[in-house]
C-alpha angles and dihedrals in degrees: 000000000000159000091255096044135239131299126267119304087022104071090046083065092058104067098143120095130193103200116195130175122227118245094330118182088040085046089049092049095046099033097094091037120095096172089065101066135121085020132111106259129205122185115197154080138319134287090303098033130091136253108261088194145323129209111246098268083071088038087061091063095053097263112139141161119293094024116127118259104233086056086049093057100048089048083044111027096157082053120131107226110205121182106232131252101225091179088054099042086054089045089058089037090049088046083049099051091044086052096052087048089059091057096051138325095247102094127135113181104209085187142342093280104033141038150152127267124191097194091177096114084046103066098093086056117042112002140251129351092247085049087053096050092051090053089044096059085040103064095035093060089042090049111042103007094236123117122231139188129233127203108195117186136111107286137030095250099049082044096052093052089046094053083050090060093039092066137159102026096339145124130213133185129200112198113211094249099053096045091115092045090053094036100040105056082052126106104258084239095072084063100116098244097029110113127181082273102056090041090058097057087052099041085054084056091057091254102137098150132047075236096062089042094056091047099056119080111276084230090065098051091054100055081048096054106011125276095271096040092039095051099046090047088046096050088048086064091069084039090252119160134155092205124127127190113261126188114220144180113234149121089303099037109114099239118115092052144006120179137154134213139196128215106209117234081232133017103275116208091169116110096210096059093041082054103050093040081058089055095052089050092048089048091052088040097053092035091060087040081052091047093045093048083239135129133192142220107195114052110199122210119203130200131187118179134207089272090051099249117145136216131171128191129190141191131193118233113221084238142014122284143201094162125118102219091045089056094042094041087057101039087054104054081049094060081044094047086067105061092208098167100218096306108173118259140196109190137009132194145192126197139175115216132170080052113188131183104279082236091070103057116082112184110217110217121246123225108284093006127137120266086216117032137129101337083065110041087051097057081049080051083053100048084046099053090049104051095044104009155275089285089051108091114003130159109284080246094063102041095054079053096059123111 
């Protein structure tokens, strides 16, 4: 295993990825705060609530997620407390999910801020599944400024553990024939299943590594944790799991929105590159609509100023939409409708919410209009971008934009 990956067949044998943000909720508050860097950050509740998370300044103090938060503050006391956002925090998870479903179906969100890939059907395209993980953590940090950590092995399990020692911003692999080199020098804790509880009970029988646990008879750890418990956690020590990923609807699947937004590197108060930067977010937002099999009704615009305030503002489409231009074209007279007279502006941000499956919308034709238009020329876009890339084929607008 390592942080660089296997050689050549090998990692061919490791599809499955275990993605997990870092510090989410804590990465989502600070990550348009500038003022907060370089502090120890706690998101969470009030004097009798409990942290939700912390970025790792306040980590390093020994604050972590489901302390309370009085204890949190006297471990932490220079600490910023921040109340969370929890609509924010679902937005970016929603823009996350999307972004894994580009990369392949076979998705299961197992919460807002981690999941399972099988990228096994993905490799033609777009590499291994190291490479994948790399570009992955890439585009998340250049989407939505926030750092997350991949596990690549085999199996979700073995996955799951490796994302947990790639953080923060890492990622590990764990090639098929190394899995008990990697499992067996572990805490039994990091098993997946194995709670304080359970690590007690082992620890009393004298089973302090994975590696102890695989080497006692599976019949004594069961009489230790019961038959079902005591097989499955024995099995887990020669990295040894039936799961599959399954992709699932549910209250994390990324179904009901997807958007994107950008932070400008300065505050902008010029209406063409606010166009044109709403262009480039339309454009992210349908292609992943396109790539999910999925259109919207309600198109959001967001808009963040100099002083941090934030508005939105939505407006519903007569129909569903996966097409660039109609999204654009509303997110735009959005932006117009606010008369905003160059007021100076940090982020924008553009968002599809009320998503359907693309099958079910049927466009009804207007008097004098193409049978084929835009609808079509964007899916050949598509087919064009994957075989030779994102830069292959963009909007005229965008090209001219380009550094």
């Amino acid at each position: 295993m390592s942080g660089g990956g296997a050689h050549g067949g090998r990692r061919a044998a490791t599809p499955i990825l275990h993605v997990d943000m870092d510090a989410f909720y804590a990465s989502v508050a600070t990550r348009d705060r500038p003022d907060l860097d370089g502090r120890p950050v706690i998101v969470g509740g009030g004097g009798r609530g409990v942290v939700l998370s912390a970025n790792y300044l306040a980590r390093g103090s020994g604050v972590r997620s489901a302390m309370p938060m009085t204890r949190a503050r006297r471990l932490c006391p220079d600490a910023v407390v921040i109340p969370p956002d929890f609509a924010l925090v679902e937005q970016v998870s929603g823009s996350v999910m999307a972004l894994f479903r580009q990369v392949t179906p076979l998705v299961e969100a197992v919460s807002l801020d981690e999941a399972f890939l099988d990228v096994s059907g993905a490799a033609r395209r777009l590499g291994t599944p190291e490479e994948i993980a790399e570009r992955l953590r890439s585009v998340v940090h250049d989407e939505q400024r926030i750092t997350c950590s991949v596990g690549v092995a085999a199996t979700p399990v073995v996955a799951k553990m490796a994302s947990r020692h790639a953080k923060p911003d890492g990622v590990v692999v764990v090639p098929s024939g190394e899995v008990t080199a990697f499992l067996h020098p572990l805490d039994v804790g990091e098993l997946w299943g194995v709670g304080e509880r359970t690590r007690e009970q082992l620890h009393r029988l004298g089973l302090f590594t994975v590696g102890d646990v695989a080497h006692t008879p599976v019949q004594t750890v069961q009489r230790a944790l019961g038959g079902v418990l005591g097989a499955r956690v024995h099995a887990l020590a020669w990295g040894v799991d039936g799961r599959v990923v399954t992709p699932q609807s549910g209250p994390h699947a990324p179904e009901r929105s997807t958007g994107a937004d950008h932070t400008f590197d300065r505050d902008v108060d010029d209406p063409d590159v606010v166009a044109t930067e709403l262009l480039r977010l339309s454009a992210r937002v349908t292609g992943r609509l396109r790539s999910a099999g999925l259109a919207g009704r309600t198109v959001t615009l967001r808009i963040r100023f100099a002083d941090f305030t934030t508005i939105t503002r939505s407006r519903t489409l007569p129909e569903a939409t996966d097409v660039t231009v109609e999204v654009h074209r509303t997110a735009l007279a959005l932006f117009r409708g606010l008369g905003l007279q160059r007021a100076r502006l940090r982020l924008v941000g553009v968002r599809v919410e009320g998503l359907v499956p693309r099958s079910q919308v049927h466009h009804q034709l207007q008097l004098g209009e193409r049978e084929h238009g835009w609808s079509e020329a964007e899916r050949a876009m598509d087919r064009a971008t994957r075989r030779f890339g994102a830069s292959a084929v963009r909007p005229a607008r965008l090209v001219r934009h380009t550094g």
